[in-house]
Backbone as JSON Lines, residues from 0, in Angstrom:
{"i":0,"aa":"X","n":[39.49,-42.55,-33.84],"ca":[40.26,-41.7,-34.73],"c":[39.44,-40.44,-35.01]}
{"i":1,"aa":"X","n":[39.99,-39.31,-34.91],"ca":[39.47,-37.97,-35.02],"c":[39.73,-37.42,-36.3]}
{"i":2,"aa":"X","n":[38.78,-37.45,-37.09],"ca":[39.4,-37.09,-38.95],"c":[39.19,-35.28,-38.97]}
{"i":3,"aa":"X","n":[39.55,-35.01,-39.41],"ca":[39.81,-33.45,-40.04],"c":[40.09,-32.97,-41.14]}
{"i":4,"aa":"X","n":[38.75,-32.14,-41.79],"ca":[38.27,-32.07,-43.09],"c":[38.82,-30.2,-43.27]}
{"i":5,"aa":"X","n":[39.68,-30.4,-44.32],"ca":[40.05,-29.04,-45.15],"c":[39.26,-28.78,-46.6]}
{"i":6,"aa":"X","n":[39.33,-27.83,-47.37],"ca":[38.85,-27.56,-48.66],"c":[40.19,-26.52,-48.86]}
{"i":7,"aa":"X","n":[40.39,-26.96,-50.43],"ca":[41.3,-25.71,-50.83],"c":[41.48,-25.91,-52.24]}
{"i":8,"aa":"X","n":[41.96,-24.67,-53.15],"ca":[42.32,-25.05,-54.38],"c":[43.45,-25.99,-54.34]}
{"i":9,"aa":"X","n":[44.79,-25.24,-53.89],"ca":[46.04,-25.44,-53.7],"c":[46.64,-25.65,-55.25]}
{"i":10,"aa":"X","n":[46.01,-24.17,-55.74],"ca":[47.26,-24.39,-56.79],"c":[48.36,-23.71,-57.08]}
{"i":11,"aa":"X","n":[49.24,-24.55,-56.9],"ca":[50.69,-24.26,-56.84],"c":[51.06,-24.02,-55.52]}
{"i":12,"aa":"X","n":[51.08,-25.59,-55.0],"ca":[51.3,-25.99,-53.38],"c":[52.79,-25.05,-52.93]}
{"i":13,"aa":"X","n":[52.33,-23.73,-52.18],"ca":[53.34,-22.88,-51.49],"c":[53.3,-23.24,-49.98]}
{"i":14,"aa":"X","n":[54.19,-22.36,-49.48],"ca":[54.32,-22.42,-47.96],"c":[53.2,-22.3,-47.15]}
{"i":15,"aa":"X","n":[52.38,-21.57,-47.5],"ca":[51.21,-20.75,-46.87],"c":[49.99,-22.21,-47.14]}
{"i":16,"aa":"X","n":[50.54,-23.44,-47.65],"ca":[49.05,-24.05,-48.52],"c":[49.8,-25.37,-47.24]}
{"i":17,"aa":"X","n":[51.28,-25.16,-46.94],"ca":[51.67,-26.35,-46.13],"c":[51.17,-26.13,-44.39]}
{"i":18,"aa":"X","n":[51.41,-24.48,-44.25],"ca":[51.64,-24.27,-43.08],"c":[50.06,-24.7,-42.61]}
{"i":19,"aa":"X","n":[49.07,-24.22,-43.65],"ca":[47.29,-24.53,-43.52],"c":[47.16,-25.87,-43.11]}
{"i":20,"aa":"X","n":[48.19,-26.53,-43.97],"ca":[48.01,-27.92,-43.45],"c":[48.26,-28.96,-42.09]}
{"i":21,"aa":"X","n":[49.12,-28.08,-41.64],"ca":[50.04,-28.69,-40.77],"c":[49.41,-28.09,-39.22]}
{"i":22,"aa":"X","n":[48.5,-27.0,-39.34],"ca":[47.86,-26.32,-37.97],"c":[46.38,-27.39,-38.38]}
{"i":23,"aa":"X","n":[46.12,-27.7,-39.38],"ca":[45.06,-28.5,-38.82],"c":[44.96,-29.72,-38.82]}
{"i":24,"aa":"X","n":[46.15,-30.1,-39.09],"ca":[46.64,-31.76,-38.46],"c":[46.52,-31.75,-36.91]}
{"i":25,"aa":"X","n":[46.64,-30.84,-36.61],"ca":[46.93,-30.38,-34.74],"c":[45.27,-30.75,-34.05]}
{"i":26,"aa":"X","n":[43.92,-30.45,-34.94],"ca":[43.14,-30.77,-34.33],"c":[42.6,-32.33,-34.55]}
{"i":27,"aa":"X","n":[43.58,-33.18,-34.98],"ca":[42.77,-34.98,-34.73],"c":[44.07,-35.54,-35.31]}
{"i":28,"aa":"X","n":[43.41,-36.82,-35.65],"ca":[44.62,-37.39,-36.1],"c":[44.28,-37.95,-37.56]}
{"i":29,"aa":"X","n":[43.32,-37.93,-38.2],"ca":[43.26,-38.15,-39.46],"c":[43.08,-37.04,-40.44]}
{"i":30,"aa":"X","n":[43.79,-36.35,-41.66],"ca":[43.44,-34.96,-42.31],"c":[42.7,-35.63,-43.84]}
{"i":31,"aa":"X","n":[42.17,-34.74,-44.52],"ca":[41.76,-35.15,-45.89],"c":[41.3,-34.08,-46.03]}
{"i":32,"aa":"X","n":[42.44,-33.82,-47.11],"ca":[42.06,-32.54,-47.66],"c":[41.22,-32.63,-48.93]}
{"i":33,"aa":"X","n":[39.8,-31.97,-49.15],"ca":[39.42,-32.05,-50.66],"c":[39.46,-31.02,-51.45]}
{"i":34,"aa":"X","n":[40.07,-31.56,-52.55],"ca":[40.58,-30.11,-53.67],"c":[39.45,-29.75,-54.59]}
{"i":35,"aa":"X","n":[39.18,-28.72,-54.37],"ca":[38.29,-27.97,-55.69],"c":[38.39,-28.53,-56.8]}
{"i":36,"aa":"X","n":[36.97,-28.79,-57.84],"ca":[37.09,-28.6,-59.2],"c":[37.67,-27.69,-60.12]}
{"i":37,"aa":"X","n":[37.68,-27.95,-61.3],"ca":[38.19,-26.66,-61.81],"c":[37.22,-25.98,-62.33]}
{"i":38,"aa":"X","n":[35.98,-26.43,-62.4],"ca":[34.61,-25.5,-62.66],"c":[34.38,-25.2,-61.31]}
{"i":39,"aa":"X","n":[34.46,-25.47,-59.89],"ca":[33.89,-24.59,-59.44],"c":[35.14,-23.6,-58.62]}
{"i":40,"aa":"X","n":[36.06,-23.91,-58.97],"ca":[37.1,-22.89,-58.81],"c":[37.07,-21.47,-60.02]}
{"i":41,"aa":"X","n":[36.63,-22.01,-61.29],"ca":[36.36,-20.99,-62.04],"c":[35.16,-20.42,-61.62]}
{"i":42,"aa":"X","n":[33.55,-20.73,-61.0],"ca":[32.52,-20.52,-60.6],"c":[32.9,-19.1,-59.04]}
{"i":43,"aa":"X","n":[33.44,-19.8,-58.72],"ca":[33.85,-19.0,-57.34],"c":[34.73,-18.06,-57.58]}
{"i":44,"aa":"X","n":[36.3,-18.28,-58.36],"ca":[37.21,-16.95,-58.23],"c":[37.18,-16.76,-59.7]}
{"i":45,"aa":"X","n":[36.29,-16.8,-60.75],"ca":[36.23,-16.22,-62.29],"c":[36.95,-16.62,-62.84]}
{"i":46,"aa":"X","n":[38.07,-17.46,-62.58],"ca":[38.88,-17.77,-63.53],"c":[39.01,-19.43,-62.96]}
{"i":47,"aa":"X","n":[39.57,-19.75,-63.95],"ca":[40.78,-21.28,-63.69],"c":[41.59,-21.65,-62.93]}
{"i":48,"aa":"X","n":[42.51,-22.14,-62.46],"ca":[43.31,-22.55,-61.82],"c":[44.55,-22.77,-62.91]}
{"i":49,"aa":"X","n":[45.88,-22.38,-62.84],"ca":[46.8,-22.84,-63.17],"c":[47.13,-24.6,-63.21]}
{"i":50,"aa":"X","n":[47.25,-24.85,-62.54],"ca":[47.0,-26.51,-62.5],"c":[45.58,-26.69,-62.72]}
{"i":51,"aa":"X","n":[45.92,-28.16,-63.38],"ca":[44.41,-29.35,-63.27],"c":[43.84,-29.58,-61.89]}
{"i":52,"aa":"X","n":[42.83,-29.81,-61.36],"ca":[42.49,-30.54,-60.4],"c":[43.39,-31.63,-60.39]}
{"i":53,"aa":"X","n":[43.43,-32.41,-61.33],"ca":[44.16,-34.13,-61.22],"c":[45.5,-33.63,-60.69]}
{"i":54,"aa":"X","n":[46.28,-32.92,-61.13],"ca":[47.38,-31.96,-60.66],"c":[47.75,-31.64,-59.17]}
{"i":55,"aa":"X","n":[46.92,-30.96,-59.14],"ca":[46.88,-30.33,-58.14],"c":[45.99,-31.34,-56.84]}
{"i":56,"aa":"X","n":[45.55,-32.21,-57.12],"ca":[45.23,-33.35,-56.05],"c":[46.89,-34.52,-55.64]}
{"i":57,"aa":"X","n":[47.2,-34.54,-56.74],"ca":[48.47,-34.97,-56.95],"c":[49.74,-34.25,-56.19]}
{"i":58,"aa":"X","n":[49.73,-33.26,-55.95],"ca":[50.72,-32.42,-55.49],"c":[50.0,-32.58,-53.85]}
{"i":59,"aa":"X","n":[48.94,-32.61,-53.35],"ca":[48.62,-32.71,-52.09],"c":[49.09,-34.12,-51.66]}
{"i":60,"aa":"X","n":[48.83,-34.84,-52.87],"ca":[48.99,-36.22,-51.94],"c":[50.66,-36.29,-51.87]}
{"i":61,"aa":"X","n":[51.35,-35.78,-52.6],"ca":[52.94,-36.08,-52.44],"c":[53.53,-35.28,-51.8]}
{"i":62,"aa":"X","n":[52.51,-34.0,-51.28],"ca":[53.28,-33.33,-50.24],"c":[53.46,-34.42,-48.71]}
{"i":63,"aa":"X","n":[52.78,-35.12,-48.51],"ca":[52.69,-36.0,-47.27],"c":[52.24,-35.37,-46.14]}
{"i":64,"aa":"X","n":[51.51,-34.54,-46.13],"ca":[50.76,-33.59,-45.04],"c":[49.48,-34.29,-44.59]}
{"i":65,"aa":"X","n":[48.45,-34.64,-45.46],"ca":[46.93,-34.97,-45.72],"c":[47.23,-36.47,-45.57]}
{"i":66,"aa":"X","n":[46.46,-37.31,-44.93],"ca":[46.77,-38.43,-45.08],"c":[46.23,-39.07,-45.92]}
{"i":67,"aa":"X","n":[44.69,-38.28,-46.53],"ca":[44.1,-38.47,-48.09],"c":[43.96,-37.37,-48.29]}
{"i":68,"aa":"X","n":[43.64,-37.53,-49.58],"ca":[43.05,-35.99,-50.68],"c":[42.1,-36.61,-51.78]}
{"i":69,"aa":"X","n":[41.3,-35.94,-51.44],"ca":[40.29,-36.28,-52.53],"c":[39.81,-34.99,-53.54]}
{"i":70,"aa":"X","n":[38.71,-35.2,-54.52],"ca":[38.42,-34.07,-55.39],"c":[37.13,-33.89,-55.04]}
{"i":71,"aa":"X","n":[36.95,-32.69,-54.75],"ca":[35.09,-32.2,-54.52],"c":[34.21,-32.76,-55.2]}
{"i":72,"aa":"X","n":[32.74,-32.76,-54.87],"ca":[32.29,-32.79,-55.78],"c":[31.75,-31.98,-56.97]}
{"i":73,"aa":"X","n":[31.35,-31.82,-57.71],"ca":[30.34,-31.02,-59.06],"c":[29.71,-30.14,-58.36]}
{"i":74,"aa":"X","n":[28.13,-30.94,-58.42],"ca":[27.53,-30.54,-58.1],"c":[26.91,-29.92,-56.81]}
{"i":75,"aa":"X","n":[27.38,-30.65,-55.7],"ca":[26.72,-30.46,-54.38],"c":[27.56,-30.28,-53.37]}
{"i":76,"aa":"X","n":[28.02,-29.15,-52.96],"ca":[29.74,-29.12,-52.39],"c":[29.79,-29.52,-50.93]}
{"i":77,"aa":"X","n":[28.2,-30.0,-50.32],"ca":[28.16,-30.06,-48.93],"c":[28.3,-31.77,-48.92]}
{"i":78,"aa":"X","n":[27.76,-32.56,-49.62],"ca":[27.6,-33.75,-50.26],"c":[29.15,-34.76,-49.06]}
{"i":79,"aa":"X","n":[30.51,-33.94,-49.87],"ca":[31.69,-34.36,-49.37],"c":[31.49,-34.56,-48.11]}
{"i":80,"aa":"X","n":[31.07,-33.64,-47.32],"ca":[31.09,-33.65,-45.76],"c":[29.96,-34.84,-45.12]}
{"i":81,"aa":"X","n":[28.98,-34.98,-45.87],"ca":[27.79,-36.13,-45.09],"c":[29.03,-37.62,-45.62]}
{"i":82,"aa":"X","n":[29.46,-37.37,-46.8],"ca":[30.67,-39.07,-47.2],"c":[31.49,-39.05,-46.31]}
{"i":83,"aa":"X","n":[31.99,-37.75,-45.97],"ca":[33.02,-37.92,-44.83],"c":[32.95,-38.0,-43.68]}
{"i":84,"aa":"X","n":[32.05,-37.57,-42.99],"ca":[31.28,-36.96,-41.86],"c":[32.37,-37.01,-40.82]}
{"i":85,"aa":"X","n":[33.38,-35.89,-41.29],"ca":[34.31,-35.55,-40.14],"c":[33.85,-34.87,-38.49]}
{"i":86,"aa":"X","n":[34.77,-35.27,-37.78],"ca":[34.82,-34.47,-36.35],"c":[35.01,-33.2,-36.19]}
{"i":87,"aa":"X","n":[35.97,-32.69,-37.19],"ca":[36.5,-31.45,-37.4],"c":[36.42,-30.94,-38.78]}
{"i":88,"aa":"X","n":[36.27,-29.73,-39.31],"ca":[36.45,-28.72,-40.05],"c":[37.25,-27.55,-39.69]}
{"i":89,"aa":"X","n":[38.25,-27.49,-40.81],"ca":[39.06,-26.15,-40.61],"c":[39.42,-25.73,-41.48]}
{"i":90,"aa":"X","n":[38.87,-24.45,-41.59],"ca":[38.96,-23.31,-42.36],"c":[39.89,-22.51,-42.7]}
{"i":91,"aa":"X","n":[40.45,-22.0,-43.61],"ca":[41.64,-21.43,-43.87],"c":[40.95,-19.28,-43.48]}
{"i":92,"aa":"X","n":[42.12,-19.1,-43.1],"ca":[41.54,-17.64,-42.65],"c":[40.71,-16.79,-44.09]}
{"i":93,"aa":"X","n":[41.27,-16.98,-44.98],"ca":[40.78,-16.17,-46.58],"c":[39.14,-17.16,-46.98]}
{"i":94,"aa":"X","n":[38.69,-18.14,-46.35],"ca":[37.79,-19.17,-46.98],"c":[36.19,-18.21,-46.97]}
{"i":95,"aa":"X","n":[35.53,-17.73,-47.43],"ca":[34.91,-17.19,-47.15],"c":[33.22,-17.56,-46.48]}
{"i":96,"aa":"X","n":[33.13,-18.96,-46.22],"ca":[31.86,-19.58,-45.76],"c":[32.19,-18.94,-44.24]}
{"i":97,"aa":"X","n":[31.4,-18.1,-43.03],"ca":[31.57,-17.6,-42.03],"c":[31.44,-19.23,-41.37]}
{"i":98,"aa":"X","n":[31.98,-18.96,-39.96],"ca":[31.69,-20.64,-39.21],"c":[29.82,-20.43,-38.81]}
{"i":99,"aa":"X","n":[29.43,-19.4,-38.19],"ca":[27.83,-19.36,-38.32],"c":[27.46,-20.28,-39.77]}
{"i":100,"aa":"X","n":[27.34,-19.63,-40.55],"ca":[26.85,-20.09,-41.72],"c":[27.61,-21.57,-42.18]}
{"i":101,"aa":"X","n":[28.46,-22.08,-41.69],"ca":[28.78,-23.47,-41.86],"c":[27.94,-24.24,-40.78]}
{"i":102,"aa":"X","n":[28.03,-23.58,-39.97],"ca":[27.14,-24.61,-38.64],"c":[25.72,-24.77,-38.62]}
{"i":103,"aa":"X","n":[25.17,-23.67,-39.32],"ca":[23.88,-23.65,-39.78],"c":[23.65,-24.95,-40.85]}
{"i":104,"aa":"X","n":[24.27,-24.55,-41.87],"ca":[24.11,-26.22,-43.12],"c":[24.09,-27.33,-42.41]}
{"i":105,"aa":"X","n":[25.42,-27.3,-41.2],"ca":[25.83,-28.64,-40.73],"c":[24.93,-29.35,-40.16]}
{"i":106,"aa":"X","n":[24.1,-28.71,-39.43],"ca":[22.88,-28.72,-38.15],"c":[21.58,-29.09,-38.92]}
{"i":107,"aa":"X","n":[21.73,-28.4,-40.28],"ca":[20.53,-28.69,-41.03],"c":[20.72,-30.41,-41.97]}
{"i":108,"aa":"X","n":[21.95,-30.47,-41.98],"ca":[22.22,-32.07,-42.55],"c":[22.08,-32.78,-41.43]}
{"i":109,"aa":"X","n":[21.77,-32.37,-40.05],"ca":[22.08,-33.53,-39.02],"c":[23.45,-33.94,-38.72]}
{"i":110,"aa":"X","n":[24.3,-32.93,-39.11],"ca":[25.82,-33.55,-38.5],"c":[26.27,-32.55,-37.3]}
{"i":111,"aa":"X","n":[27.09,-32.91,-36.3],"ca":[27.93,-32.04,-35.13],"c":[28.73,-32.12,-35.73]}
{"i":112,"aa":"X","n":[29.82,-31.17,-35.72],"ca":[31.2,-31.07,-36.18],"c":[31.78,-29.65,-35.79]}
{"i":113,"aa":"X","n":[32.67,-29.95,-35.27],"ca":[33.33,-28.85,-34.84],"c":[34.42,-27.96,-35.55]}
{"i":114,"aa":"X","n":[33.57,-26.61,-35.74],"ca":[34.66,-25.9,-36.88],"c":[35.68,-25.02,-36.33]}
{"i":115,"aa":"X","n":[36.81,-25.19,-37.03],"ca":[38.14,-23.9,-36.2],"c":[38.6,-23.18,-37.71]}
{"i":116,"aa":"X","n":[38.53,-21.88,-37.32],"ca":[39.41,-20.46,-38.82],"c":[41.33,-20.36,-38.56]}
{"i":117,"aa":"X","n":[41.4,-20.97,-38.99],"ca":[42.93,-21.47,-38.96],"c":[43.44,-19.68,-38.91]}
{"i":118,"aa":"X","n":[44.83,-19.83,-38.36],"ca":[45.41,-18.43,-38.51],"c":[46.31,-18.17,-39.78]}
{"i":119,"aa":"X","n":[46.79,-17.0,-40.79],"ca":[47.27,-16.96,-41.86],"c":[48.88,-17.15,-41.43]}
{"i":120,"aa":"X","n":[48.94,-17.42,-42.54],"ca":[50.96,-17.86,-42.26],"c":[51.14,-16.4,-43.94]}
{"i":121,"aa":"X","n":[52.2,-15.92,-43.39],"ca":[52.76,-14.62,-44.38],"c":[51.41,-14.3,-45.32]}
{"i":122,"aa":"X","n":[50.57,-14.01,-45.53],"ca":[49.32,-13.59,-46.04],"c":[49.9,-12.29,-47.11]}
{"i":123,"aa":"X","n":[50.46,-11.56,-46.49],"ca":[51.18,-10.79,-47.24],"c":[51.79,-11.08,-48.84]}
{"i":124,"aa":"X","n":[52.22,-12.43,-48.45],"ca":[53.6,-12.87,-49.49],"c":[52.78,-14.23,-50.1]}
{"i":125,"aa":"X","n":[52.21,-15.51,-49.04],"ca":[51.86,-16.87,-49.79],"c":[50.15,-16.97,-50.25]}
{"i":126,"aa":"X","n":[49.25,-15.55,-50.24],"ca":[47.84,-15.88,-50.5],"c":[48.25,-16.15,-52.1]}
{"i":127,"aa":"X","n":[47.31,-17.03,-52.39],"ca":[47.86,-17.63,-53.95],"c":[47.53,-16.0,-55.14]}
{"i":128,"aa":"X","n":[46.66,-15.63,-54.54],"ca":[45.89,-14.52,-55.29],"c":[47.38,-13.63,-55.63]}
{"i":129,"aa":"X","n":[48.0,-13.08,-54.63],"ca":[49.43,-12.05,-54.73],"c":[50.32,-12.98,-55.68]}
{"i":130,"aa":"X","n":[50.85,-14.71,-55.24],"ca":[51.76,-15.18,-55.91],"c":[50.72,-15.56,-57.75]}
{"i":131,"aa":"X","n":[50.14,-15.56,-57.82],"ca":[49.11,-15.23,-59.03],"c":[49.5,-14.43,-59.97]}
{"i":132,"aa":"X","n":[49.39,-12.82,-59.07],"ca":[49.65,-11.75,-59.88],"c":[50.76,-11.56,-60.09]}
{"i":133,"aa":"X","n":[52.01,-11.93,-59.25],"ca":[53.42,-11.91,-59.89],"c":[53.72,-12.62,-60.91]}
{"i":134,"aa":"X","n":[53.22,-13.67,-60.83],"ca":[53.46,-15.01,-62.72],"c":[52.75,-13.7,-63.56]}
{"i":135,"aa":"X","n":[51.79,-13.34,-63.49],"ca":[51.04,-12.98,-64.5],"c":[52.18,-11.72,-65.02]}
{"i":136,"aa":"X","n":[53.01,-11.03,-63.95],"ca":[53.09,-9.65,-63.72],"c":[55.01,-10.04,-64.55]}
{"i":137,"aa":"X","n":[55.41,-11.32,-64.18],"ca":[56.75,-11.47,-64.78],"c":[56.72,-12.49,-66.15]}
{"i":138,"aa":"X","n":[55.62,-13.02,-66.19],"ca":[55.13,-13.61,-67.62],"c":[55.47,-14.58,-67.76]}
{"i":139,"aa":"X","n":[56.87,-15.68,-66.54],"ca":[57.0,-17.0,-66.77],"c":[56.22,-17.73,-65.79]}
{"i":140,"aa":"X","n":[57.4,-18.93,-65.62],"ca":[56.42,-19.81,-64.83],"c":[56.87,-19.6,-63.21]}
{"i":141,"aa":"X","n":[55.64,-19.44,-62.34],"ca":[55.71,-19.26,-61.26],"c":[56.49,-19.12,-60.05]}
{"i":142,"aa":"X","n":[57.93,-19.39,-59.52],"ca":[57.67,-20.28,-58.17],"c":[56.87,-19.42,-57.29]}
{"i":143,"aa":"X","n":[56.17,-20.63,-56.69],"ca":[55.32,-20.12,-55.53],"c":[55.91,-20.04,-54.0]}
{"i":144,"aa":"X","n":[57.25,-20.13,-53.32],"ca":[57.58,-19.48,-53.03],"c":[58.47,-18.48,-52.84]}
{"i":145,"aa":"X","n":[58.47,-17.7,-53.67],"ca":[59.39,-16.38,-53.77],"c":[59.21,-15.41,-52.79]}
């Protein structure tokens, strides 16, 4: 079995968070996606997340895409990958770890794994950042895909 490891916030599971999912089901046959904290989602993009982690792990697993989903860890964000020690890694095009600089860590934990930069689906319209600023910009509650 060929497992295949994602990272993502995914909050407020849109088109653009399914289509990510569904191109890297294509490289194995097992996916597990792990969802950000909400400290280090605030650590990384300054703010919070609209959803909880618990939430928003919840919404991955009932999308039926991932065949698990788990929650990052705290402290040590490479940690996930030696528990998981997937075949594959795939990267969402916006993720900002370069694949150099992932293969470097990887090599330095002693793992092979083969990384792919997924291609964007409407980037324009589903990066969460744009559907973000429209909630903020119409003052209710979201849909994420409009």
């Amino acid at each position: 079995m060929k497992k295949i490891l994602v990272f993502g916030t995914f909050d407020g599971l849109h088109s653009g968070h399914l289509n990510f999912l569904e191109q890297a089901k294509k490289y194995g046959d097992h996916l597990i996606a792990v969802i950000s904290r909400d400290s280090t989602v605030k650590r990384i993009k300054g703010c919070r997340p609209f959803n909880s982690e618990r939430k928003r792990l919840k919404e991955i697993r009932k999308c039926g895409l991932a065949n698990e989903a788990v929650l990052g860890h705290k402290d040590d964000h490479y940690r996930i990958i030696k528990e998981i020690n997937p075949d594959v890694i795939c990267l969402g095009y916006d993720q900002k770890p370069s694949i150099n600089y992932l293969a470097k860590k990887l090599k330095a934990m002693d793992l092979k794994i083969e990384i792919y930069r997924l291609k964007p689906y409407r980037p324009k319209k589903f990066h969460s950042s744009i559907i973000k600023s429209r909630k903020k910009n119409n003052g209710r509650k979201a849909n994420f895909d409009q």
